[in-house]
Backbone bond lengths (Angstrom), bond angles and torsions (degrees), N, CA, C in turn:
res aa  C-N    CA-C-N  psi(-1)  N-CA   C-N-CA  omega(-1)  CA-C   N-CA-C  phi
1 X - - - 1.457 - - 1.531 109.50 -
2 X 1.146 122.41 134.98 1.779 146.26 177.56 1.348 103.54 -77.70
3 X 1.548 136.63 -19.55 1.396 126.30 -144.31 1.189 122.34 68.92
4 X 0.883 144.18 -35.85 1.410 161.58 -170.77 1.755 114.90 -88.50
5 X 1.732 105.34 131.82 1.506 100.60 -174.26 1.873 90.15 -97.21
6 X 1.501 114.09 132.03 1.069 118.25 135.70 1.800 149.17 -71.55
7 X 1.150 132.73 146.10 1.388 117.78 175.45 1.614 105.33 -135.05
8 X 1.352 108.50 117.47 1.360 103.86 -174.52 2.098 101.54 -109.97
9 X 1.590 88.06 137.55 1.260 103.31 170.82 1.333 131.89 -124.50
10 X 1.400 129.11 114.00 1.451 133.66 -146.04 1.918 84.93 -117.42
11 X 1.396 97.25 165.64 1.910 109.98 165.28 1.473 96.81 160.17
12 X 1.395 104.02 -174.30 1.229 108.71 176.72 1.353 99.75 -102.12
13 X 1.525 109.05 -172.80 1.470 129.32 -155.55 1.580 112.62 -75.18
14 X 1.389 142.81 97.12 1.454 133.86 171.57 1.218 88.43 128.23
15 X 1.633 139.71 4.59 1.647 123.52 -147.77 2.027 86.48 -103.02
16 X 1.346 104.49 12.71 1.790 87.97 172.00 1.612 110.30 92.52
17 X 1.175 117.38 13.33 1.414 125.05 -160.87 1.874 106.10 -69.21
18 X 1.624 105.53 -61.99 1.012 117.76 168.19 2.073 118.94 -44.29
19 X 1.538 73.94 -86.14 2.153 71.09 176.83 1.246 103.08 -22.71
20 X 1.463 122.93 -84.24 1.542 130.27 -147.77 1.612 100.02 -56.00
21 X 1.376 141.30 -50.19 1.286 150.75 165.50 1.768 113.09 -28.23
22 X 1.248 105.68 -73.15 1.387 103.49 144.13 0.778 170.53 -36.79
23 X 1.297 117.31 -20.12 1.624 148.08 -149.84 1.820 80.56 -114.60
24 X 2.039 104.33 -77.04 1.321 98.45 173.58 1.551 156.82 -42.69
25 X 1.619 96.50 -35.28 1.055 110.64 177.74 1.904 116.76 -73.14
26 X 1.450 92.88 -22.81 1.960 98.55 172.21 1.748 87.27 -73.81
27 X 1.199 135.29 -59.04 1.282 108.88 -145.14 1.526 112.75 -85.25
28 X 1.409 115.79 15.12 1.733 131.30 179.38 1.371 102.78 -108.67
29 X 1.755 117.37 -51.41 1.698 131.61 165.18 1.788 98.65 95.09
30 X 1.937 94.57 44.87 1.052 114.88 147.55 1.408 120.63 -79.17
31 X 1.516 111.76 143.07 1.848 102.96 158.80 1.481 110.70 -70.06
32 X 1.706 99.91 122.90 1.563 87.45 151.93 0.987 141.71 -75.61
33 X 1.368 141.72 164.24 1.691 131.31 163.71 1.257 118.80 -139.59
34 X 1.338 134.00 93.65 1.254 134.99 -175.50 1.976 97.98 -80.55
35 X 1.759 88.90 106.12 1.553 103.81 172.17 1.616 107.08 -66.74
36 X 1.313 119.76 -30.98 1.776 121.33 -168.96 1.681 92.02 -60.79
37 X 1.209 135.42 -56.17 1.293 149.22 178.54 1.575 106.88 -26.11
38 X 1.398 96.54 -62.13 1.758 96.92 177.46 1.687 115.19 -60.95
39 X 1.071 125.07 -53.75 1.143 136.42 166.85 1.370 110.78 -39.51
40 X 1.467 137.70 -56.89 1.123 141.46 -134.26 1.801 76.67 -105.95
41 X 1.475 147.48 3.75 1.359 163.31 -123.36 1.611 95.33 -140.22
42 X 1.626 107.54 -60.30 1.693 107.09 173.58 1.182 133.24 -85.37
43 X 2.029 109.28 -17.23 1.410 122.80 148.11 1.117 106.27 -39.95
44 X 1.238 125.24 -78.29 1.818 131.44 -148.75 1.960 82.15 -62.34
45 X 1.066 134.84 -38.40 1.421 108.58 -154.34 1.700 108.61 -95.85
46 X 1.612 110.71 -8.81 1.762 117.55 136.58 0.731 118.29 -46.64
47 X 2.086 120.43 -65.46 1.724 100.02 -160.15 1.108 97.81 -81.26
48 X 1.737 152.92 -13.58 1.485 129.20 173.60 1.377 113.24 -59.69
49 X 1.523 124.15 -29.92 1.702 123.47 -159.72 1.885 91.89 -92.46
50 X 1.090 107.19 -22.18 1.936 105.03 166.57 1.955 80.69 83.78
51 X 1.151 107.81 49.91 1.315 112.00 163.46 1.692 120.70 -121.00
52 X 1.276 81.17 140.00 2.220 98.81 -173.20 1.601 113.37 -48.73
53 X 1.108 104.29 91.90 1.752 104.35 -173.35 1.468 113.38 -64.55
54 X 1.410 122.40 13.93 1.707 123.51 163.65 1.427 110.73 -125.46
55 X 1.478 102.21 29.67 1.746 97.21 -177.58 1.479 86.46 -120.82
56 X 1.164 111.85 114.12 1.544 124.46 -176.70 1.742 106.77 -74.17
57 X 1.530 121.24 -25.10 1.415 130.21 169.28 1.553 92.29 -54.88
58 X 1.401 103.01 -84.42 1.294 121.59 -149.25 1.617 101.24 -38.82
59 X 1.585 108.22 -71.05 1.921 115.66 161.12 1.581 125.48 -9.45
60 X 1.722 94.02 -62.09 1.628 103.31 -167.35 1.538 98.22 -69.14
61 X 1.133 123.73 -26.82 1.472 126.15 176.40 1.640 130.49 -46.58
62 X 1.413 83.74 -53.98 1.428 105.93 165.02 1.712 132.47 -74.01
63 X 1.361 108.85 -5.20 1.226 118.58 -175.92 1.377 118.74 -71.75
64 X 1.592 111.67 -42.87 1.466 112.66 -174.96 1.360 120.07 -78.63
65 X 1.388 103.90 14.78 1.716 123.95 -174.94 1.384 103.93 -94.36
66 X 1.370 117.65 -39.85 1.365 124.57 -173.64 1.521 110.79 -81.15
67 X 1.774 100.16 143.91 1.511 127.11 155.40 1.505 119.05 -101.59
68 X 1.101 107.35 92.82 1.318 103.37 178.73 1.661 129.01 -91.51
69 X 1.393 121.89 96.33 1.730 89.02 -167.90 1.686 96.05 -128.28
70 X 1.483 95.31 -176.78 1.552 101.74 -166.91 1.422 96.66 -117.91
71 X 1.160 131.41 164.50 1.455 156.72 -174.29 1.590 133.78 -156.07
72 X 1.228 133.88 130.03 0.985 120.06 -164.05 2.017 103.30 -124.60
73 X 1.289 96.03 110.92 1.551 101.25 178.23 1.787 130.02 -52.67
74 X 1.032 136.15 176.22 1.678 134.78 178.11 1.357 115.23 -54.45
75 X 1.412 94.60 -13.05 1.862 96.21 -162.75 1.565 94.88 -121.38
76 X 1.095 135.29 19.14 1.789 153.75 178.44 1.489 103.04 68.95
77 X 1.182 120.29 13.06 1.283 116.57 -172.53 2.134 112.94 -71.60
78 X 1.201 93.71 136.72 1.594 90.50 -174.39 1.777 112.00 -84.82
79 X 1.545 91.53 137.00 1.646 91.82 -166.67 1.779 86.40 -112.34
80 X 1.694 99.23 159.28 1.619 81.36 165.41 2.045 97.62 -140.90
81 X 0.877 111.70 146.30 1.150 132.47 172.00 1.815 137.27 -88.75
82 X 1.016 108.39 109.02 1.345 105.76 -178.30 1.423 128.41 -102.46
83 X 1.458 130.65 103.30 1.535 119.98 -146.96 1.308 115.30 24.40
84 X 1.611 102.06 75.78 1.574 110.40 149.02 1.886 93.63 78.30
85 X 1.169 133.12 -38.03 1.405 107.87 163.13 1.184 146.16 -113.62
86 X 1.018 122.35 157.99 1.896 125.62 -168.43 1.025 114.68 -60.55
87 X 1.372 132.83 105.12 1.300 129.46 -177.75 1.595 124.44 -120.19
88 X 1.620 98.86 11.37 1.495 124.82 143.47 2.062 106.56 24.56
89 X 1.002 71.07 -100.05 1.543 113.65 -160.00 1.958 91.67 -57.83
90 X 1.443 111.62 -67.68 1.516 109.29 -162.13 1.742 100.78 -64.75
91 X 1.390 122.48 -21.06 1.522 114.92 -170.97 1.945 107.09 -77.88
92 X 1.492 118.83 4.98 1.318 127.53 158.00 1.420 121.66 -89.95
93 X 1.167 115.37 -8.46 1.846 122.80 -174.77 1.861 88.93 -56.27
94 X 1.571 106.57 145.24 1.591 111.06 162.28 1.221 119.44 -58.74
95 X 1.035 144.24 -14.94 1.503 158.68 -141.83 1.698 96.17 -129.52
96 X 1.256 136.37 -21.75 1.489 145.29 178.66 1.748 96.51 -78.70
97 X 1.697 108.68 -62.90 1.165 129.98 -170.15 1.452 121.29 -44.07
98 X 1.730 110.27 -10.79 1.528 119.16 -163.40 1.084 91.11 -129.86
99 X 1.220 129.67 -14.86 2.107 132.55 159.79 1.170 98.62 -73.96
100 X 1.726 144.07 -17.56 1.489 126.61 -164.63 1.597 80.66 -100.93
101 X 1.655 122.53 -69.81 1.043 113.36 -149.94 1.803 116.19 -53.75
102 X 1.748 110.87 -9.67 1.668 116.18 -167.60 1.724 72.87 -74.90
103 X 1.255 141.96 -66.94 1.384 133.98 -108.07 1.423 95.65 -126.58
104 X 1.527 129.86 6.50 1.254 121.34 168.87 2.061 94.83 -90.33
105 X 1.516 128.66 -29.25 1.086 132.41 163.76 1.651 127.60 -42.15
106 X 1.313 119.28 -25.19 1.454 153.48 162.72 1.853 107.12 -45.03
107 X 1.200 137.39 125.52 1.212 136.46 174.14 1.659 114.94 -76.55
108 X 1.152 107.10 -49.06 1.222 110.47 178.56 1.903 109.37 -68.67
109 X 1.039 124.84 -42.23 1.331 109.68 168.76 1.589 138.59 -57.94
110 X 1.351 96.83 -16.64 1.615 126.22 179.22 1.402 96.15 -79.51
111 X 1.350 127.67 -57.89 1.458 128.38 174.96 1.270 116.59 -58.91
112 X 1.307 126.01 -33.87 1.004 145.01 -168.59 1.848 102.62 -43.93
113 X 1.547 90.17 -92.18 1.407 111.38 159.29 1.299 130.72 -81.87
114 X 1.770 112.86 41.12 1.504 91.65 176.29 2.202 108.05 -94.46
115 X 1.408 84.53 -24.76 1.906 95.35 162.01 1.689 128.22 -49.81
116 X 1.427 81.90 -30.25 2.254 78.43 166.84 0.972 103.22 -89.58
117 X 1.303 130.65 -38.25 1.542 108.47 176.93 1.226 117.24 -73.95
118 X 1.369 156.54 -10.48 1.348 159.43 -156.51 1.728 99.30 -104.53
119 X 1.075 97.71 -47.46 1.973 115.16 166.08 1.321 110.16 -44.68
120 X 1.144 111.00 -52.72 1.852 102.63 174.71 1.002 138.26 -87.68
121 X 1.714 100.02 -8.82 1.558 100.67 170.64 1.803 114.28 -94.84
122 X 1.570 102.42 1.54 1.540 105.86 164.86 1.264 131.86 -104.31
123 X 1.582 113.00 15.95 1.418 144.35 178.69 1.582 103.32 -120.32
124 X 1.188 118.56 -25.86 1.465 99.49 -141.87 1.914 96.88 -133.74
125 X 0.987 125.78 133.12 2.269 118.21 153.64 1.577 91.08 -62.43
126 X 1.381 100.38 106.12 1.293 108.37 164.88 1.467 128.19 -98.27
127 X 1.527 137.50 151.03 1.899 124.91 152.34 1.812 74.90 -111.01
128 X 1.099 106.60 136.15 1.172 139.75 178.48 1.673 115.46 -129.79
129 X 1.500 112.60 93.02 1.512 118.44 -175.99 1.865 120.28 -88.41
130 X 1.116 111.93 173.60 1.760 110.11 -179.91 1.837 90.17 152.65
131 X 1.840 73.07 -158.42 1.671 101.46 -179.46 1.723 100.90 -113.33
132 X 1.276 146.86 -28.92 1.647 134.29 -158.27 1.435 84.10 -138.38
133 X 1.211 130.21 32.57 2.030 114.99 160.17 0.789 117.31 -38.17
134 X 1.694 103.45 -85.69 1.592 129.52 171.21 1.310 136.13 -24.73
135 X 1.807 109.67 -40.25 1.059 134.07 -170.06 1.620 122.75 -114.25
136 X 1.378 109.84 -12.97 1.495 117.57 167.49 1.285 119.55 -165.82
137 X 1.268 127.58 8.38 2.058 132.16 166.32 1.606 88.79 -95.11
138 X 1.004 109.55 -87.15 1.408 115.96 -174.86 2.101 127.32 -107.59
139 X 1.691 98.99 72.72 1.181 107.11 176.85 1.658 130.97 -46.17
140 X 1.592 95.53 -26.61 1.674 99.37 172.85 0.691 149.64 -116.97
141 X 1.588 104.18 29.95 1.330 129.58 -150.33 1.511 102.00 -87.15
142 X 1.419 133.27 156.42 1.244 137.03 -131.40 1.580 111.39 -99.75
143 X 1.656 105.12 -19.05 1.010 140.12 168.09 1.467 137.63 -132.97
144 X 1.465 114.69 110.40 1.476 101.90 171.09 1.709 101.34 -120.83
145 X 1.580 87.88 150.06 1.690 86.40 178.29 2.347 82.99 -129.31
146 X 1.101 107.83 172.79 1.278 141.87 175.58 1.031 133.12 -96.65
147 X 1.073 150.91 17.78 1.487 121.05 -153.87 1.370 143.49 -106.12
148 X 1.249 130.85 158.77 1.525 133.61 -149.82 1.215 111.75 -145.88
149 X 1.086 118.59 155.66 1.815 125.13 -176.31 1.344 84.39 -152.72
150 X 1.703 114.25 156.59 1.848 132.03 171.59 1.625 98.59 -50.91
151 X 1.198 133.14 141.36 1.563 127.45 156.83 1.666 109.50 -29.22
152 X 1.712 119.14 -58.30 1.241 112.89 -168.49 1.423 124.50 -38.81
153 X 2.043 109.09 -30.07 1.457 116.81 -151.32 1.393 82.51 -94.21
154 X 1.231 120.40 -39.05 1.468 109.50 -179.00 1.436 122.63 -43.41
155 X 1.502 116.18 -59.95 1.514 135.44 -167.60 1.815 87.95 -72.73
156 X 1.178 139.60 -14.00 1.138 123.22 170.86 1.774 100.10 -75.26
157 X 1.013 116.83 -63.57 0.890 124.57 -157.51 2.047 104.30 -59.11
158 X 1.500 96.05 -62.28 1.675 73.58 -172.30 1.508 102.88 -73.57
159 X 1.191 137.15 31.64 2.004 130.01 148.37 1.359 81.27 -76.37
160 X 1.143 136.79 -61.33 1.411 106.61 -167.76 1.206 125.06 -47.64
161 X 1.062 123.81 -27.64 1.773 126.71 -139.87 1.744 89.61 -99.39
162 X 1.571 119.39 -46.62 1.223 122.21 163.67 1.606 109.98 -40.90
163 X 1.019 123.29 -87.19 1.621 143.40 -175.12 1.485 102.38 -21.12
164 X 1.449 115.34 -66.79 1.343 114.89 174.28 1.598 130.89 -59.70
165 X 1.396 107.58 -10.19 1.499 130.17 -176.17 1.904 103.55 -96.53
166 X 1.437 99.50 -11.69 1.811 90.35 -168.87 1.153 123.80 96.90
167 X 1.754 112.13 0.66 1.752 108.88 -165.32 1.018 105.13 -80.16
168 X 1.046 154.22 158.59 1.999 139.43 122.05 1.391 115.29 -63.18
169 X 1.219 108.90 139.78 1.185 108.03 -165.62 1.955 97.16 -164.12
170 X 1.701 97.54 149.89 1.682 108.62 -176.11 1.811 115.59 -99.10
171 X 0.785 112.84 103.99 1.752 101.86 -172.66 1.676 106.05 -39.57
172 X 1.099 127.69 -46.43 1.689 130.12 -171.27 1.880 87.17 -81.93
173 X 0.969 134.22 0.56 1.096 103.22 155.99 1.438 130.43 -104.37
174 X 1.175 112.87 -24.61 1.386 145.37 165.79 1.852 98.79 -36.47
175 X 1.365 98.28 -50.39 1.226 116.70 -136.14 1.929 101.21 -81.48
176 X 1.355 101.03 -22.76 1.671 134.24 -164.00 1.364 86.29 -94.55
177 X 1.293 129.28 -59.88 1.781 131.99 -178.69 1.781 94.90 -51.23
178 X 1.587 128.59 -56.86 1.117 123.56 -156.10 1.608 107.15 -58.53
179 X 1.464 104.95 -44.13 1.321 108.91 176.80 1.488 137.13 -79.46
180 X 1.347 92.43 -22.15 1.405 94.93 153.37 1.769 127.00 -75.59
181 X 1.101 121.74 -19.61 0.840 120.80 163.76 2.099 124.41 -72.09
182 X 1.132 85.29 -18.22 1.496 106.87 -164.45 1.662 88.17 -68.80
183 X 1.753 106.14 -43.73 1.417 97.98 -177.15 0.565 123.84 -110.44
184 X 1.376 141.92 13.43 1.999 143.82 141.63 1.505 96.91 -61.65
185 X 1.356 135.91 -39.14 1.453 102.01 -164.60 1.413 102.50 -107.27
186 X 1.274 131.09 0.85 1.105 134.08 175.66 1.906 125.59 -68.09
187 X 1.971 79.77 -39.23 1.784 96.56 170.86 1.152 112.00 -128.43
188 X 1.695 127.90 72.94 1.063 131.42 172.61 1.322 113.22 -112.32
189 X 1.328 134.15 149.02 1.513 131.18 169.04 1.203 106.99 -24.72
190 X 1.550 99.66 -92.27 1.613 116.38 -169.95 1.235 113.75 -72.50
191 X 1.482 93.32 134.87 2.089 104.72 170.76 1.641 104.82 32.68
192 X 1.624 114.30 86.35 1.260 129.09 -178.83 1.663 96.54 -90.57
193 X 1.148 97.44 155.33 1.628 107.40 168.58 1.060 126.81 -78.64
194 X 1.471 120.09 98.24 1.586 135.19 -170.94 2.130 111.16 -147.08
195 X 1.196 81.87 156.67 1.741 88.50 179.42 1.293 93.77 -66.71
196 X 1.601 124.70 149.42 1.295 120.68 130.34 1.550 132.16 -50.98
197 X 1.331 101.75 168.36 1.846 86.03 -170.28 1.647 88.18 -84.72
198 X 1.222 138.97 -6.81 1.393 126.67 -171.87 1.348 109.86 -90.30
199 X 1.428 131.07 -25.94 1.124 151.13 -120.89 1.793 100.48 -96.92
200 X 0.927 122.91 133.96 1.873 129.51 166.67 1.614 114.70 -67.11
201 X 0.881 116.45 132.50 1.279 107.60 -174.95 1.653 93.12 -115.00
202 X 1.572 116.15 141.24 1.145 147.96 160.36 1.230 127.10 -104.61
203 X 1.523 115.17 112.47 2.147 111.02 -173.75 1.484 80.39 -120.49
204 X 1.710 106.16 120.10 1.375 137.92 -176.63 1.784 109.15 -90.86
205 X 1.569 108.56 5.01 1.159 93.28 -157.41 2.017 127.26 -83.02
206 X 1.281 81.44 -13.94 1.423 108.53 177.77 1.362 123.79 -90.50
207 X 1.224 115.50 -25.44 1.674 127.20 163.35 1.216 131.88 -110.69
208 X 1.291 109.84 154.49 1.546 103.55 179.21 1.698 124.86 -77.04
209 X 1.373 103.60 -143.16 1.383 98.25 -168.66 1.507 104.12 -89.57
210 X 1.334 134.40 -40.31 1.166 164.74 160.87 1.194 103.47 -18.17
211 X 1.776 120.86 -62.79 1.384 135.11 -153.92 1.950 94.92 -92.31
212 X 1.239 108.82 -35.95 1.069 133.71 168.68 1.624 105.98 -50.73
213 X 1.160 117.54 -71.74 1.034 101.78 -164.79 1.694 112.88 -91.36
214 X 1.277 101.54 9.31 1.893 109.04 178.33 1.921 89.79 -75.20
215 X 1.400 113.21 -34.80 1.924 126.64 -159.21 1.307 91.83 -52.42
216 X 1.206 110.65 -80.44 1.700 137.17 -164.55 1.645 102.45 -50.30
217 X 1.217 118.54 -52.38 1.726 120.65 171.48 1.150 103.80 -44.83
218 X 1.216 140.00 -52.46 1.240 139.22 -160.38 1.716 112.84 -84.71
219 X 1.441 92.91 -42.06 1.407 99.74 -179.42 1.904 100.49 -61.14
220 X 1.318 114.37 -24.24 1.768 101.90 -171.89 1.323 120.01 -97.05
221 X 1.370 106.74 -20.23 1.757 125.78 148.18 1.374 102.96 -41.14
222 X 0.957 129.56 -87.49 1.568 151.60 -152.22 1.723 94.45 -72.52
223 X 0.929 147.11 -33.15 1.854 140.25 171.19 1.346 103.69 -75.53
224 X 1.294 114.54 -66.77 1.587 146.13 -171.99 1.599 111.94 -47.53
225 X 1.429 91.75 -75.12 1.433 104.55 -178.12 1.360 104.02 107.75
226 X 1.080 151.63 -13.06 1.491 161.76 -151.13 1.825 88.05 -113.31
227 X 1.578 74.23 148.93 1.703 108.21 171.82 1.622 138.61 -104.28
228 X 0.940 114.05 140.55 1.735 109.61 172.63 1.683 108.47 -30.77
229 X 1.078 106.57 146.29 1.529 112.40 171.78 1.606 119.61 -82.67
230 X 1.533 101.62 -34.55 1.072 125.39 -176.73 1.579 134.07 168.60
């Protein structure tokens, strides 16, 4: 034991992982850490170098080039940085999202960064989000929850998240990224996207974020034992 309670949260892509992770971890005064962020961090710095995001040579090549660090803004929001700049904002483009999911499939990138994430959950009360938390960042962590929504609710949901961000964006395309993603990480070698066998499963598809995120509060009360901060 670290001292420290972990909470690991696994799902597929659009299923609310982040928000709700966030949302919770301010009102417990956990760090969050959105692991997709890092990932979606060495995508963007593939497709800038015009490198093959399934050539694990070409990838691992590029790795020891990168600075990757994390930051957390006034409002706890997680920023991430790529040699020295903020690249926040561009590592959400739809076109970023299909550079993380090619190159988070990659073995060596999984190894790569699986030590920063393991680092903060032995420093830090973490909610720690992705696809292999539960099941291979943090196997013992005290909590795993799941969660999932239909693809449709997903691609509804992040058109929203675009729209409000300024993107343009096509719902049927959105919707083709979600599922494709659904099946690169679903059938990949390494650390595929699956529940742990310990793990709670949450189907988001019927509620909102609200009801959503009242579930998970309760669910970490009731495992945990710990209280709102405020």
């Amino acid at each position: 034991m670290n001292g420290h309670f972990s909470i690991a949260i696994d799902g597929p892509s659009g299923a609310g992982k982040s928000s709700l992770a966030r949302s919770c971890a301010a009102k417990f005064g956990f760090l969050y850490v959105d692991t997709g962020a890092i990932y979606r961090t060495v995508g963007l710095a593939a497709f800038r170098r015009g490198v093959d995001r399934r050539d694990e040579a070409a990838v691992s090549a590029l790795l020891p080039e990168l600075d990757i660090q994390m930051a957390y803004n006034a409002q706890g929001e997680q920023c991430m940085f790529l040699n020295g700049e903020d690249v926040s904002k561009e590592i959400r483009l739809p076109e970023i999202s299909i550079c993380a999911s090619d190159v988070s499939a990659l073995p060596a990138v999984r190894a790569y960064l699986l030590e920063m994430q393991r680092k903060m959950a032995r420093e830090h009360n973490v909610i720690m989000d992705g696809r292999d938390i539960g099941t291979v960042v943090l196997p013992d962590a005290e909590l795993k929850i799941f969660l999932t929504a239909s693809a449709e609710a997903r691609a509804e949901r992040r058109m929203k998240e675009l729209v409000a961000k300024g993107v343009e964006a096509d719902f049927e395309e959105v919707l083709r990224d979600i599922r494709y993603r659904d099946e690169q990480d679903s059938n990949r070698e390494t650390a595929p996207l699956k529940p742990a066998e310990d793990s709670v499963l949450v189907d988001t598809t019927e509620i909102d974020f609200a009801a959503s995120e009242a579930l998970l509060c309760r669910i970490i009360k009731e495992k945990l034992g710990v209280e709102e901060i405020g």
